[in-house]
NUMAR-339454 format. One record per residue (C-alpha): residue number from 1; residue in one letter; x, y, z. Coordinates in Angstrom, 1 decimal, m for minus. Example, Ala and Ser with C-alpha at 12.3 -4.5 7.8 and 13.67 -1.06 7.14 Angstrom:
2
{1; "A"; {12.3; m4.5; 7.8}} {2; "S"; {13.7; m1.1; 7.1}} 
***
This chain:
121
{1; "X"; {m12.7; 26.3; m11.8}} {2; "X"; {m16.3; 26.7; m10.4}} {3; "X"; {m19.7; 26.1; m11.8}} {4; "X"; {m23.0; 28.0; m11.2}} {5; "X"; {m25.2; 26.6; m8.7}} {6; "X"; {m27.7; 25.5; m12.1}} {7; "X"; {m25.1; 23.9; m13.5}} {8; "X"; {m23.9; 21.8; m10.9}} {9; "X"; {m27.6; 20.7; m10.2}} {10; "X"; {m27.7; 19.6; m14.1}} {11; "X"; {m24.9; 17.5; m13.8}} {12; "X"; {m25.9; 15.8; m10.4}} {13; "X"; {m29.0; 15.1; m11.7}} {14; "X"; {m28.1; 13.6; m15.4}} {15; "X"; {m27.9; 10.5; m16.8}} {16; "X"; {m24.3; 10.3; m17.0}} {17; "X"; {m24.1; 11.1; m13.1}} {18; "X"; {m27.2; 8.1; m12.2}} {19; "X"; {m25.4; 5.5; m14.0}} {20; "X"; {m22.0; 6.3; m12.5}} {21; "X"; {m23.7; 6.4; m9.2}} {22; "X"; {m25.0; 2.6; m10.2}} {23; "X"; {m21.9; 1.5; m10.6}} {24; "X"; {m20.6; 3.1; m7.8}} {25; "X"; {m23.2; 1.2; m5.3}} {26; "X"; {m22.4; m2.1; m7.4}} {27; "X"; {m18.4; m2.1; m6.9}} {28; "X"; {m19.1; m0.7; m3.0}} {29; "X"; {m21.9; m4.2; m2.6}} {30; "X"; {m19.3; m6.2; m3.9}} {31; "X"; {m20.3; m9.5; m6.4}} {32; "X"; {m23.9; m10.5; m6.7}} {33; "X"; {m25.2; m13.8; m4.5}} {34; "X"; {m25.0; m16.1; m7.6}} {35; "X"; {m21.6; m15.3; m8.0}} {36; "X"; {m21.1; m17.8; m4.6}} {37; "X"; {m23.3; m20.6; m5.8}} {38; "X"; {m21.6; m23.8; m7.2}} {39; "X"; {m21.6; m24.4; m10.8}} {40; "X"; {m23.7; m27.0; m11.7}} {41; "X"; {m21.9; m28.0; m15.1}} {42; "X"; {m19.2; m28.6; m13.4}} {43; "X"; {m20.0; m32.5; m12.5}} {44; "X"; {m20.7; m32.8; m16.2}} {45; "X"; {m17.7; m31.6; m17.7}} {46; "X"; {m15.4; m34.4; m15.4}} {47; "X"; {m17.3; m37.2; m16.6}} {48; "X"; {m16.2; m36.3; m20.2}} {49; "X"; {m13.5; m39.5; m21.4}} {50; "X"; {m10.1; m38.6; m22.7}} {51; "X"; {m10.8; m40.3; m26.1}} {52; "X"; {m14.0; m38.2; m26.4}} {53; "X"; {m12.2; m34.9; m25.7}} {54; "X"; {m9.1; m35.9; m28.2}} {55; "X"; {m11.8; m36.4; m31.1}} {56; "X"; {m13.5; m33.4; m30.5}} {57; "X"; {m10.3; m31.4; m30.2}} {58; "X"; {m8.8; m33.3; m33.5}} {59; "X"; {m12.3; m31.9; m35.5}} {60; "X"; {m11.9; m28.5; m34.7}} {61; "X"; {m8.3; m28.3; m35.7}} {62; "X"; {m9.5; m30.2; m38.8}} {63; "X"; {m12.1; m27.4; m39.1}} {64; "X"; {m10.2; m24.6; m38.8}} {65; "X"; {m6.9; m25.6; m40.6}} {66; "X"; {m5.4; m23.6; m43.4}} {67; "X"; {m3.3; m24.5; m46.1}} {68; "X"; {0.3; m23.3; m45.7}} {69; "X"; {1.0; m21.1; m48.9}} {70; "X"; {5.0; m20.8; m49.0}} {71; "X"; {6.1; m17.3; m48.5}} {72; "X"; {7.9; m17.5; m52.1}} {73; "X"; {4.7; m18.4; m54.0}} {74; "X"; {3.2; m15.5; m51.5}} {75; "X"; {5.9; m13.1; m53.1}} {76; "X"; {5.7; m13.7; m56.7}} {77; "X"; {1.8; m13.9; m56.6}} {78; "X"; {2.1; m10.3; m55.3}} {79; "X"; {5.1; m9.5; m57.5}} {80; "X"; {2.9; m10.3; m60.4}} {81; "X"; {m0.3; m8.2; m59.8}} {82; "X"; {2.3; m5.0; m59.0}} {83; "X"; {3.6; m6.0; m62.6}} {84; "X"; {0.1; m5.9; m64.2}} {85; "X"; {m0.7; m3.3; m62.0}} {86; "X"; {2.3; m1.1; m63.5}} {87; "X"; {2.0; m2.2; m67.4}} {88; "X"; {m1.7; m1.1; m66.8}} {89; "X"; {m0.5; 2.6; m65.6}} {90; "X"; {1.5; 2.4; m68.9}} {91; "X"; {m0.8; 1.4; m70.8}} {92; "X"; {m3.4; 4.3; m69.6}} {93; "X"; {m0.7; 6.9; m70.0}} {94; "X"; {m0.1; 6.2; m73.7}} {95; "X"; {m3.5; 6.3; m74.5}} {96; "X"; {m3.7; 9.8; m72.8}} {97; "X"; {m0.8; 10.9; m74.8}} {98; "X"; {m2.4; 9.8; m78.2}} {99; "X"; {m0.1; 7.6; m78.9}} {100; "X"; {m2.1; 4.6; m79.9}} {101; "X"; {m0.3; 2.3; m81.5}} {102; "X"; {1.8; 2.1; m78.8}} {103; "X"; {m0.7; 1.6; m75.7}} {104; "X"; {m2.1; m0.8; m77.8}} {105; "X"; {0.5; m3.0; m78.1}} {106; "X"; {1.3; m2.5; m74.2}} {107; "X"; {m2.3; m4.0; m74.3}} {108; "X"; {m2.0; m6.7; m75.8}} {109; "X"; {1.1; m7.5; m74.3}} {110; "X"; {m0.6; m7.2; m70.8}} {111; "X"; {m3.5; m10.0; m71.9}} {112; "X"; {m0.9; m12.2; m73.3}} {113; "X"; {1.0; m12.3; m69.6}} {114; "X"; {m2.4; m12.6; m68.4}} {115; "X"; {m2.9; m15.6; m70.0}} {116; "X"; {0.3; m17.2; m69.5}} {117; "X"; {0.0; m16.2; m65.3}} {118; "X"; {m3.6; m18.0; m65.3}} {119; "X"; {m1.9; m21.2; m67.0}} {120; "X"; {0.8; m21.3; m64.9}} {121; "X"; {m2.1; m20.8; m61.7}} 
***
């Protein structure tokens, strides 16, 4: 595949080609100077005590701990919404069927379990 001579200049000089050229020159000069100077919070973070370390460690688990939710109370949780989900659907289809009395009572139903779920919660 070749390129016209224009379209070879374009690409040489874009942006795309001046930043990979940067890059280039920054791999080829390896690391920057700092990269070789000592780190100066180094002296600081051996002077820390063992009991000081263990507290702070102890406060972020503390922090970021979760309670443990069985996996069975996980599955019947989930089981219930699919219920209500469902005995929603059935719900909306009798109405669109015109049978009233029917999705009505599916209704009520539906806010009775409802009720009985959020007492049991």
């Amino acid at each position: 595949m070749t390129f016209s001579k224009e379209d070879k200049a374009a690409w040489l000089n874009s942006e795309v080609m001046q930043e990979l050229e940067k890059l280039g020159e920054s791999v080829l000069n390896g690391p920057p100077p700092e990269a070789f100077e000592p780190l100066e919070n180094v002296a600081a973070a051996e002077t820390w005590e063992d009991e000081d370390l263990e507290e702070k460690i102890t406060e972020a688990v503390k922090e970021f701990e979760q309670p443990v939710v069985p996996i069975e109370k996980e599955f019947v949780v989930a089981y219930n919404k699919r219920l209500l989900a469902n005995i929603e659907k059935i719900a909306y289809h009798l109405s669109d069927k015109k049978n009233i009395t029917a999705a009505y009572r599916v209704e009520q139903s539906l806010r009775q379990l409802k009720a009985l779920l959020r007492e049991e919660n």
